[in-house]
C-alpha positions as CSV (number, residue, x, y, z in Angstrom):
1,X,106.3,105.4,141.0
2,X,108.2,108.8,140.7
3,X,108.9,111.2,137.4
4,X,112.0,110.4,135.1
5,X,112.0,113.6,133.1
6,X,114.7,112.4,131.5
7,X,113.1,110.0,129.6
8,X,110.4,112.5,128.7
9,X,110.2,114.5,125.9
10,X,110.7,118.6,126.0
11,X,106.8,119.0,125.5
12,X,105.6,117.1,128.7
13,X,108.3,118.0,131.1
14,X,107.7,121.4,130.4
15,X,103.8,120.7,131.3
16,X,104.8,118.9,134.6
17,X,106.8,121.8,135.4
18,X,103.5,124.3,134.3
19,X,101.4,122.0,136.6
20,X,103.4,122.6,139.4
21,X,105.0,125.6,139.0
22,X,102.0,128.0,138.1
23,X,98.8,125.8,138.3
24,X,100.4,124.3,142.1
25,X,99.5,121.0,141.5
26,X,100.4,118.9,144.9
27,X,103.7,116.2,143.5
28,X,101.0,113.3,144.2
29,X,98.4,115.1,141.5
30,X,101.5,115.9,139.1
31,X,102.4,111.7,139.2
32,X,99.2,110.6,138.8
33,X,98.6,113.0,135.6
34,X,102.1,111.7,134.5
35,X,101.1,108.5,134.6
36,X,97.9,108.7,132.4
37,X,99.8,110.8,130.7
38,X,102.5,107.6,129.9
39,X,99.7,105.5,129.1
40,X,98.6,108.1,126.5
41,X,101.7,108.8,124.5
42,X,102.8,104.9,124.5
43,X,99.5,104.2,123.3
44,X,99.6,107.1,120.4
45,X,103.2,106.3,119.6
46,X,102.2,102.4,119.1
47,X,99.4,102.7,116.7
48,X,100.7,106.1,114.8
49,X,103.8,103.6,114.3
50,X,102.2,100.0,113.5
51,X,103.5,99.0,116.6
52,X,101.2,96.2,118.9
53,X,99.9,97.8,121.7
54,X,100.1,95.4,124.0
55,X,104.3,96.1,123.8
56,X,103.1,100.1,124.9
57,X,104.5,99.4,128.2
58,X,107.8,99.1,127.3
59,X,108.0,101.8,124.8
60,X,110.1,105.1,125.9
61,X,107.7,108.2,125.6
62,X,110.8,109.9,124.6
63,X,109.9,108.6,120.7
64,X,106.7,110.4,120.9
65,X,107.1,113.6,118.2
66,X,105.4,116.9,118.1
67,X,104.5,116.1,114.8
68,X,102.0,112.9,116.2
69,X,100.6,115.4,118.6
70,X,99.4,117.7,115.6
71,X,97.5,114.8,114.1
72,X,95.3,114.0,116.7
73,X,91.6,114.5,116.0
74,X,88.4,114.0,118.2
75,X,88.3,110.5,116.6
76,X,92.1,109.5,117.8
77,X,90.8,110.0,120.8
78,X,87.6,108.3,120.6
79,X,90.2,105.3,119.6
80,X,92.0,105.9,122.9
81,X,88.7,105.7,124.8
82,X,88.0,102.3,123.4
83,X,90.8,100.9,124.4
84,X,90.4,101.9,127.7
85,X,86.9,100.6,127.5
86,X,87.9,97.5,126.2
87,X,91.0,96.3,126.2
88,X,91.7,97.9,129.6
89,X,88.5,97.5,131.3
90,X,88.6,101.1,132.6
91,X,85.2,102.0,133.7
92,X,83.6,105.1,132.8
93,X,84.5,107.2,135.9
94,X,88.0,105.9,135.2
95,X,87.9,106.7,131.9
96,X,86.8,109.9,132.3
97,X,89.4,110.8,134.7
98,X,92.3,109.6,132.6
99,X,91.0,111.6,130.2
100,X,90.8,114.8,131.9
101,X,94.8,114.9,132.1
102,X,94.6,113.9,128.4
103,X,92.3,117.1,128.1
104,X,94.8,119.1,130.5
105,X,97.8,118.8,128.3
106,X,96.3,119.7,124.8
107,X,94.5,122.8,126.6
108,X,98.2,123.4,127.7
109,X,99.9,122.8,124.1
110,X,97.2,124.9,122.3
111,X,96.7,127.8,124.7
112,X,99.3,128.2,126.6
113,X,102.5,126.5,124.6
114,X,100.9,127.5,121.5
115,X,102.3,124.4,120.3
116,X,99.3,123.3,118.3
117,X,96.7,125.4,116.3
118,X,93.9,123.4,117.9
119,X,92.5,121.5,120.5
120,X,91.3,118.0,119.4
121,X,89.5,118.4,123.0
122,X,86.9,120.6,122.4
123,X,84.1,118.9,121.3
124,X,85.3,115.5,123.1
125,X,82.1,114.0,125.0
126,X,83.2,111.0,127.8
127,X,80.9,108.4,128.6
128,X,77.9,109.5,131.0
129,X,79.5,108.6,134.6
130,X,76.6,107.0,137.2
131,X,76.5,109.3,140.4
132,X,76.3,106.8,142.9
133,X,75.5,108.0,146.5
134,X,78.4,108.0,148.5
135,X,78.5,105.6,151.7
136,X,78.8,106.3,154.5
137,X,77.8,105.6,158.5
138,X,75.4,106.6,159.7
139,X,75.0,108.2,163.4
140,X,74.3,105.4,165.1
141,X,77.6,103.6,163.5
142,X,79.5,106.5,163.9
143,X,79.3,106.7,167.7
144,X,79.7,102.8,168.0
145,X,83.1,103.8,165.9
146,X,84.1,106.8,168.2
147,X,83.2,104.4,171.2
148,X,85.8,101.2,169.6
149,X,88.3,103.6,169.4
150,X,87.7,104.9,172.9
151,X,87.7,101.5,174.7
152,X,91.3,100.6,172.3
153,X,94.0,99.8,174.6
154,X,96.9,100.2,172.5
155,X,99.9,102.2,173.2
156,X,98.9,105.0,170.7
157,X,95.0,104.7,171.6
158,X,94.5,108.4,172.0
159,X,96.5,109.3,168.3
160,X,94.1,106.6,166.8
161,X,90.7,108.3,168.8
162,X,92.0,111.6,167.7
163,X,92.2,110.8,164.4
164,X,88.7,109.4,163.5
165,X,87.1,112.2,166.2
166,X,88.8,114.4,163.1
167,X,87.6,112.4,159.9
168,X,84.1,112.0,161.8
169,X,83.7,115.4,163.1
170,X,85.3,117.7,160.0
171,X,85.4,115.4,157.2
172,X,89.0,115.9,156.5
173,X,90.5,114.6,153.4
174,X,93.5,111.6,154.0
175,X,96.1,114.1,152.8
176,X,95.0,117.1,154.5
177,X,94.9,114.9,158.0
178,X,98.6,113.3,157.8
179,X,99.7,116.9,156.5
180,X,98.8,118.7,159.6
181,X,101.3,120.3,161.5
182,X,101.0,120.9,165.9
183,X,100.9,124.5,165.2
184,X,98.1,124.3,162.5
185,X,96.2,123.8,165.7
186,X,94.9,126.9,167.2
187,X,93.0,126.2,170.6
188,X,92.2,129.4,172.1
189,X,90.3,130.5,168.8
190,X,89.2,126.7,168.6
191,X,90.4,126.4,164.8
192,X,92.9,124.2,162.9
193,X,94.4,125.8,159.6
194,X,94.3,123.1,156.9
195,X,96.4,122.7,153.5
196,X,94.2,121.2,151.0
197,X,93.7,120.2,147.5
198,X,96.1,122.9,144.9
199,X,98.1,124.4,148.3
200,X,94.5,126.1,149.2
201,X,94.4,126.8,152.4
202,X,91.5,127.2,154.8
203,X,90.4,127.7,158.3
204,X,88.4,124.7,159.7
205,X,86.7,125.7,163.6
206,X,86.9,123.1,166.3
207,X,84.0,121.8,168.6
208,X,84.6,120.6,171.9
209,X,85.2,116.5,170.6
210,X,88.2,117.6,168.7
211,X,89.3,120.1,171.0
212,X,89.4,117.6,173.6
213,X,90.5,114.7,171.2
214,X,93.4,116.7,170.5
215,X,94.8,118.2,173.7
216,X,94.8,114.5,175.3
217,X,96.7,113.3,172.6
218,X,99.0,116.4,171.7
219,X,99.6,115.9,176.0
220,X,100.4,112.2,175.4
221,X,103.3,112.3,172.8
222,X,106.8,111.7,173.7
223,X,109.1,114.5,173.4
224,X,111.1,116.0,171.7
225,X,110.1,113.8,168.7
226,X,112.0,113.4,165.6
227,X,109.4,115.3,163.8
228,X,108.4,117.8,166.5
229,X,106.1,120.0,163.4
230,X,104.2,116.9,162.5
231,X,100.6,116.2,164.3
232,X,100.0,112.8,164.0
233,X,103.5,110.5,164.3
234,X,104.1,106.7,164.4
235,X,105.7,105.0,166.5
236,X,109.8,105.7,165.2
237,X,107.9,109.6,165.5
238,X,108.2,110.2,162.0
239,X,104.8,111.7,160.4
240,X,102.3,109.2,160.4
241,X,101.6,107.6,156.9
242,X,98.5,108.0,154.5
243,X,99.0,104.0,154.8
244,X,99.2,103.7,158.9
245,X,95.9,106.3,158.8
246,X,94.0,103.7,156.3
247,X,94.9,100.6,158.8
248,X,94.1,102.7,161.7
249,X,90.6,103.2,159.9
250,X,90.2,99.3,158.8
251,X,90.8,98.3,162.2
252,X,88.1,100.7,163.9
253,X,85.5,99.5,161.2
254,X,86.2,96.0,161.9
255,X,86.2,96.5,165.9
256,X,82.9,98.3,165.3
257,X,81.5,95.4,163.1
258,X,81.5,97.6,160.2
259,X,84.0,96.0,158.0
260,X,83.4,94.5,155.1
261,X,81.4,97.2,153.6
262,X,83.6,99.2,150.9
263,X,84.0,101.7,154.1
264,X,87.6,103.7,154.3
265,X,89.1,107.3,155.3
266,X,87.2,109.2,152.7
267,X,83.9,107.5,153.3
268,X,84.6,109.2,157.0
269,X,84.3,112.5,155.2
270,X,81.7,111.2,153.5
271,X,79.6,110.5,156.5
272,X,81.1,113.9,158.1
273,X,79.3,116.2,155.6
274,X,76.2,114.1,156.0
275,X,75.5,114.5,159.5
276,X,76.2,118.2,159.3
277,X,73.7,118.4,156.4
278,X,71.0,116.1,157.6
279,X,71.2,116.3,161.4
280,X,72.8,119.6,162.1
281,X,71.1,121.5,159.1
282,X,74.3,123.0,157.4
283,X,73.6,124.4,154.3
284,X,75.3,123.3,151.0
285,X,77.7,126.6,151.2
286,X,78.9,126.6,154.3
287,X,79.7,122.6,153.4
288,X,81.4,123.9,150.6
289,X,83.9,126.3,152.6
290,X,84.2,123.5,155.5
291,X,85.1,120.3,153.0
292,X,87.5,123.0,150.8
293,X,85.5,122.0,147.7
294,X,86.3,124.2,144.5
295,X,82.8,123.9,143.0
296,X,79.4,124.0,144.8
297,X,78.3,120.7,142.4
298,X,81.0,118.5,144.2
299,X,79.6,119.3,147.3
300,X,75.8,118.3,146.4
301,X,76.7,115.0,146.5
302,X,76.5,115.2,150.2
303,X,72.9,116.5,149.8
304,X,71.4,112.9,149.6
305,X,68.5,112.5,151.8
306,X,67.5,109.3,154.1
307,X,64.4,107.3,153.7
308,X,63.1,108.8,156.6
309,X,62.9,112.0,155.4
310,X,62.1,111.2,152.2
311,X,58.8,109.9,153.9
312,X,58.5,112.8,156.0
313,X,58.6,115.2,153.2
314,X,55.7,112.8,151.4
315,X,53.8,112.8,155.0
316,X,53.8,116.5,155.6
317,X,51.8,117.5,152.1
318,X,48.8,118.7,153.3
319,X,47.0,115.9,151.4
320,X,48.1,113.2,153.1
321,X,45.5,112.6,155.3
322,X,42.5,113.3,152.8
323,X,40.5,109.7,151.4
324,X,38.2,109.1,148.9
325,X,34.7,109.7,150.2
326,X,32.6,106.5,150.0
């Protein structure tokens, strides 16, 4: 579902445009914010109106007045996070992320728009979101993955090895992998350029798996194509869809008896940043630069340790071998 500003009041296209104009938003994080963003304003309109809020959907945010933004208080919004509790079902993590582009555009009206004297955001808490540790495969699974895709005998075989050598290797994002362009790839200094998250972009160096994944396919492809900048191209040899990528992934998983298990793209990059960290000792920074994480707490989540060396680290205290004396 796409923006129509023109059923959006001055105030929020004017945020969109901030979002993408100076903060560089990518369009698909500008729709999504929109879009929580709809759910918001419907849902202020209704009950600042006596409206039901079950008819919210169907209500034009261009109704919603500046003068309903300046009464919102840090209990409004507790209100709003009920109802996403409850009458939505939103869990926590979902609440809390529908509520950080809630948070986004009063920070925007108050300090930037100076539309508002203050920001009923400040002292908003969200509900305590569970860190669960991410899955992923372990190396066992991810070589009986590389090997399914090596022994596939489809006609685009070496695109498809290609592609999971990449997710398993650099722990690319989706968007940053269907995004590459055939000049991104750089094989005398071994190094792809990558555009991630915000337009950042960074420098990501190639081992000899993806170097190799890559020329064989790059060799393979039929020219000229109808995208000749695009890496990775379907069959009509347009750029290959975040979609196509996902199926590509399902059907590895399940060739590798791995389906089944919640496992898709970004659990790849998931499992990616854990082998570097627990088999090839990468530390936490260098993880940071490599995944294109912002903050050095995202990429801690990668940090988990197995049960094995959980018990190593308990069987290497010089204690462990002393015994009560009988």
């Amino acid at each position: 579902m796409g923006i129509d500003r023109s059923q959006n009041p001055l105030f929020l296209n004017d945020y969109l445009t901030y979002l993408d104009v100076i903060r560089g938003k990518a369009q698909r994080t500008v729709t999504e914010y929109y879009q929580d963003l709809l759910l918001f304003l419907r849902w202020l309109h209704c009950t600042r109106s006596g409206l039901p809020v079950s008819e919210a959907g169907e209500i034009s945010v261009s109704d919603v007045t500046e003068t309903e933004l300046k009464q919102v208080t840090v209990s409004v919004l507790y209100d709003y996070i009920r109802y996403l509790r409850d009458d939505r079902g939103n869990t926590p993590r979902s609440v809390s992320r529908r509520m950080s582009a809630v948070r986004s555009l009063f920070r925007y009206l108050t300090k930037t728009k100076g539309l508002l004297a203050a920001d009923p955001c400040q002292n908003l808490e969200l509900p305590t979101v569970k860190k669960n540790l991410p899955r992923f495969l372990t190396l066992e699974e991810s070589r009986r993955m590389l090997e399914s895709a090596e022994n596939e005998k489809s006609e685009d075989s070496l695109r498809d090895y290609c592609i999971v050598t990449l997710f398993l290797n650099c722990g690319f994002r989706l968007s940053e992998l269907v995004g590459m362009n055939v000049g991104d790839v750089d094989f005398f200094d071994r190094q792809i350029r990558v555009l991630g998250k915000g337009s950042k972009e960074r420098i990501v160096y190639l081992n000899d798996a993806c170097l190799s994944a890559l020329h064989e396919y790059i060799q393979s492809r039929e020219n000229p194509p109808q995208e000749p900048n695009a890496l990775f191209l379907s069959r009509n040899h347009r750029r290959i869809s975040r979609r196509r990528v996902q199926q590509i992934v399902e059907n590895m998983l399940s060739a590798s008896g791995l389906s089944g298990r919640g496992l898709s793209t970004h659990k790849l990059r998931h499992t990616a940043a854990t082998l570097m960290y627990q088999h090839g000792h990468v530390d936490t920074l260098t993880l940071k630069e490599i995944l294109g994480h912002q903050s050095i707490a995202t990429t801690e989540i990668y940090t988990h340790l197995s049960s094995e060396q959980r018990q190593d680290a308990i069987d290497s205290n010089p204690l462990a071998g002393e015994h009560r004396k009988k």
